[in-house]
C-alpha positions in Angstrom: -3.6 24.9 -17.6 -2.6 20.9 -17.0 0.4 20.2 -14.9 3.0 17.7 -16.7 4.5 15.4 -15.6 7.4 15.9 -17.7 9.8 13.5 -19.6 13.2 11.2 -18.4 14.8 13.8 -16.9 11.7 14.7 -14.8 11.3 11.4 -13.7 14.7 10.8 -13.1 14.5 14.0 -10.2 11.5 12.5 -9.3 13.3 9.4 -8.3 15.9 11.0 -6.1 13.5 13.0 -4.2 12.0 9.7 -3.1 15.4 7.9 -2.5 15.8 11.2 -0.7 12.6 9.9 1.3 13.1 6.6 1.7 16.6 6.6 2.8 16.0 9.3 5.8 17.5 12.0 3.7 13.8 13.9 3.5 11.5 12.9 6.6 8.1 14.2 7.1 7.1 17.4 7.9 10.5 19.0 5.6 10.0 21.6 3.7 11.7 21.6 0.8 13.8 24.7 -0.6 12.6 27.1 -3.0 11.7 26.2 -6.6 15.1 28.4 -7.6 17.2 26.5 -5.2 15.5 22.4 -5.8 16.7 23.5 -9.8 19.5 24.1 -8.8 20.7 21.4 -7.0 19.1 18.8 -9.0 20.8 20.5 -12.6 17.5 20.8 -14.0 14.8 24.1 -15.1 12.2 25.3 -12.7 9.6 23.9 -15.3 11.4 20.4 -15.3 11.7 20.6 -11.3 7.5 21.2 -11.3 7.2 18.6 -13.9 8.8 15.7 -11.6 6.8 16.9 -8.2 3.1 17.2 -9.7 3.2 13.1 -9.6 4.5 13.1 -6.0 2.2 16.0 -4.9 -1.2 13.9 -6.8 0.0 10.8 -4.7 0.6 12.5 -1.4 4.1 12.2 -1.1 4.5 15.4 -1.1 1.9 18.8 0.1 1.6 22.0 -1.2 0.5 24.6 1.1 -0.1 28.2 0.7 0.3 31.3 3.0 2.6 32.6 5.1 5.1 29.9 6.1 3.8 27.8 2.8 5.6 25.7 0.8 6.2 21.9 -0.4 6.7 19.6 2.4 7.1 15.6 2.9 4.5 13.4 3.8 5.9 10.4 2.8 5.7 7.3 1.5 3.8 4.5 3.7 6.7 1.9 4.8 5.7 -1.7 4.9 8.0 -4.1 6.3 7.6 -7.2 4.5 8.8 -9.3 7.6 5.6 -8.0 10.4 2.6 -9.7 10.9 0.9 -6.0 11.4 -2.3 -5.4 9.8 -2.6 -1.7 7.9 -4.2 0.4 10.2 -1.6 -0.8 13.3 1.3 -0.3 10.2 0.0 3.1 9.7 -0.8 4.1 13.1 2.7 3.0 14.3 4.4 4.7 11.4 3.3 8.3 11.9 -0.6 8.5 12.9 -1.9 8.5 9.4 -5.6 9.1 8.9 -7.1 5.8 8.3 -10.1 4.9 5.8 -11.9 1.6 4.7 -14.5 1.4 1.9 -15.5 -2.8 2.0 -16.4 -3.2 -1.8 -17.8 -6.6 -1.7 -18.4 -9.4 1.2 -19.8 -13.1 -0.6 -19.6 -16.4 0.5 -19.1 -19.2 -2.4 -16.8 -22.1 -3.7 -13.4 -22.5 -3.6 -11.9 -22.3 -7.0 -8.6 -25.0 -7.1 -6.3 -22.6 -6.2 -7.8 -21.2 -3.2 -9.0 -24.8 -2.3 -5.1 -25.9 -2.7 -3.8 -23.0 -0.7 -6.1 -23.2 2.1 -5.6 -27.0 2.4 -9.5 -27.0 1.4 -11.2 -30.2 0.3 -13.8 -31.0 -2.2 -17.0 -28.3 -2.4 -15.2 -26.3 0.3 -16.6 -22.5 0.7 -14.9 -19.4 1.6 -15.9 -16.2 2.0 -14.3 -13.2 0.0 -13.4 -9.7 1.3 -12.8 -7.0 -1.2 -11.7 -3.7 0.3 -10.1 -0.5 -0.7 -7.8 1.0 2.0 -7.2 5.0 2.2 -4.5 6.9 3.8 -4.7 10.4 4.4 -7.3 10.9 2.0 -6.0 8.9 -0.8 -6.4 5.6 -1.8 -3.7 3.7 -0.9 -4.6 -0.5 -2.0 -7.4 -2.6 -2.9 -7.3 -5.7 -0.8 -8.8 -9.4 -1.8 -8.6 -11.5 1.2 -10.3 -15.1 0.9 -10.9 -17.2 3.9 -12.3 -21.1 5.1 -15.9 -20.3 5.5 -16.5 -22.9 7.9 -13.3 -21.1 10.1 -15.0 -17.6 10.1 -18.9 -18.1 10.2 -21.2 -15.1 10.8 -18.2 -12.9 8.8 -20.0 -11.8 6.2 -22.3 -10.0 8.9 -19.7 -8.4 11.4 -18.2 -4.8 10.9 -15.3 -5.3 8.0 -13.9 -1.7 8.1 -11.3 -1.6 10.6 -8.4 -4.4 11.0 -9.4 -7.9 9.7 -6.7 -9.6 11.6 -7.4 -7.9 15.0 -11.2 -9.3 13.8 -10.2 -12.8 13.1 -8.4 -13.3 16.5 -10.9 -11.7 18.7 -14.1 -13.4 17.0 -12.7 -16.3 15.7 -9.5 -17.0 17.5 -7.4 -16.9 14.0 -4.3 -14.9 14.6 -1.2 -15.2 11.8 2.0 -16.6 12.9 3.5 -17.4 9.8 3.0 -15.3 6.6 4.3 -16.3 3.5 4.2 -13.4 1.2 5.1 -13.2 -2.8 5.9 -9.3 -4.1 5.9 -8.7 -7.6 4.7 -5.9 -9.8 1.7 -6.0 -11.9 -0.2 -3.6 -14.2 -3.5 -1.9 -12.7 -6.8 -2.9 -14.8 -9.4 -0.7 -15.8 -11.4 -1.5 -12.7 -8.4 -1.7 -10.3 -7.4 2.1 -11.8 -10.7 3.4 -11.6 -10.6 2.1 -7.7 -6.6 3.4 -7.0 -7.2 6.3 -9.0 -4.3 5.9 -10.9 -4.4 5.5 -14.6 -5.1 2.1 -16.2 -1.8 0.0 -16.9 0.1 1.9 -13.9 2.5 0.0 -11.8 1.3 -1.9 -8.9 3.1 -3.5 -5.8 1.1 -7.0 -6.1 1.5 -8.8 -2.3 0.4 -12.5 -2.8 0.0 -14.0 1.0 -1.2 -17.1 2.6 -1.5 -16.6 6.6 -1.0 -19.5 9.0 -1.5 -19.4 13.0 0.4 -21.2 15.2 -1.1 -25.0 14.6 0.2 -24.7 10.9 -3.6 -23.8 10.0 -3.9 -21.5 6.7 -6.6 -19.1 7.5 -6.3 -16.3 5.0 -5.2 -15.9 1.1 -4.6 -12.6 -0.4 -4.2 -10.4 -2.9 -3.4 -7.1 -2.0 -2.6 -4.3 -4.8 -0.9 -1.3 -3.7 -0.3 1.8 -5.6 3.7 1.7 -6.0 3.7 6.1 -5.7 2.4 5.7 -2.5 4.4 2.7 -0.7 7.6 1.2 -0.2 8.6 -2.6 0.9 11.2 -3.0 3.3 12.6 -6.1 4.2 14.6 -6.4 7.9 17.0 -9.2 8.1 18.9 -8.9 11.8 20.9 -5.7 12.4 19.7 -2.0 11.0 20.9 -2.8 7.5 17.6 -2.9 5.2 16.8 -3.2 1.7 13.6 -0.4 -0.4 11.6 -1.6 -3.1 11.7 2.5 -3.9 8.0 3.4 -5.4 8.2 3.8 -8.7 5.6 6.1 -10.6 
């Protein structure tokens, strides 16, 4: 039999278990109470409490496990903070030793369109070369990355090993380390192709990260597009003290 994923009110528990999450309430490795006892305190009937955690268990916020000392715990949601220069792997790594995957889907030199050519500061019959990647965390696909980059900055790229951290690559083969990202976060609707990648179903809410990467000598060297599944991440932005404001993943 098919799990639902229930109606408003399902969502709507759904929703405070990952403001639960996201605010410190729930960290990983809880287990949470009983089925009895989670319907209980969110007002709701055991089928509408399994309704709102089959999307949180498919996108591994959450983990089932069964035996002796089983249960539903937290994983988490990964925690990017909009303000670091980290790549994903060091942003994993750093926020809980996450299992760390890269599938490259597609390395190709050609033209600069206008709008890569104007955002790289490229001139007429400029190249780049375009990275498409899909990065996984724990198993599960977490974003599907489209980096483009000054071809003449980043020659041989095409050939080197594209799986691990593309920053840590620039700077150590081609000197090409970001210290001034200007990012742009909005929220777009996966395609058929982007779904089929995420594994999320087509039209699903995506956390869209728009980025041009400078180094030091005001040099762009990278433009993105990365498209992350909004189950599976949050955005924080840190602004001085502790105080910090969640884009809270929506399903």
């Amino acid at each position: 039999m098919q799990e639902s994923e229930g109606g408003p009110v399902a969502e709507e528990v759904r929703r405070r278990i990952v403001r639960m999450i996201a605010t410190g309430a729930l960290v990983t490795g809880d287990r949470l109470g009983t089925e009895r006892a989670l319907a209980e305190r969110f007002g709701v009937s055991r089928a509408t409490l399994r309704s709102a955690l089959v999307p949180l268990n498919r996108a591994g916020v959450l983990e089932r496990r069964t035996g002796r000392g089983g249960g539903t715990f937290v994983r988490g949601v990964v925690e990017r903070d909009a303000a670091e220069q980290l790549g994903l792997p060091q942003r994993l790594a750093v926020g809980g030793g996450r299992e760390v995957a890269t599938v490259v889907l597609s390395v190709r030199e050609r033209a600069a369109d206008a709008t890569e050519a104007a955002a790289l500061g490229l001139g007429p019959g400029a190249r780049v070369v375009e990275v498409e990647r899909v990065r996984y965390a724990d198993g599960l696909p977490l974003s599907l990355d489209r980096a483009r980059l000054p071809a003449a900055l980043v020659p041989g790229l095409a050939q080197a090993d594209l799986a691990g951290s593309l920053y840590a690559l620039l700077e150590e083969r081609f000197g090409l380390a970001p210290d001034v990202s200007e990012e742009v976060i909005t929220v777009a609707q996966a395609t058929r192709r982007e779904a089929e990648h995420l594994d999320v179903p087509p039209g699903a809410a995506l956390l869209h990260l728009y980025r041009v990467a400078r180094t030091a000598d005001d040099v762009p060297f990278e433009l993105s597009d990365d498209l992350f599944r909004a189950d599976r991440v949050q955005i924080v932005a840190r602004r001085g003290g502790p105080s910090r404001a969640d884009v809270v993943p929506r399903g």
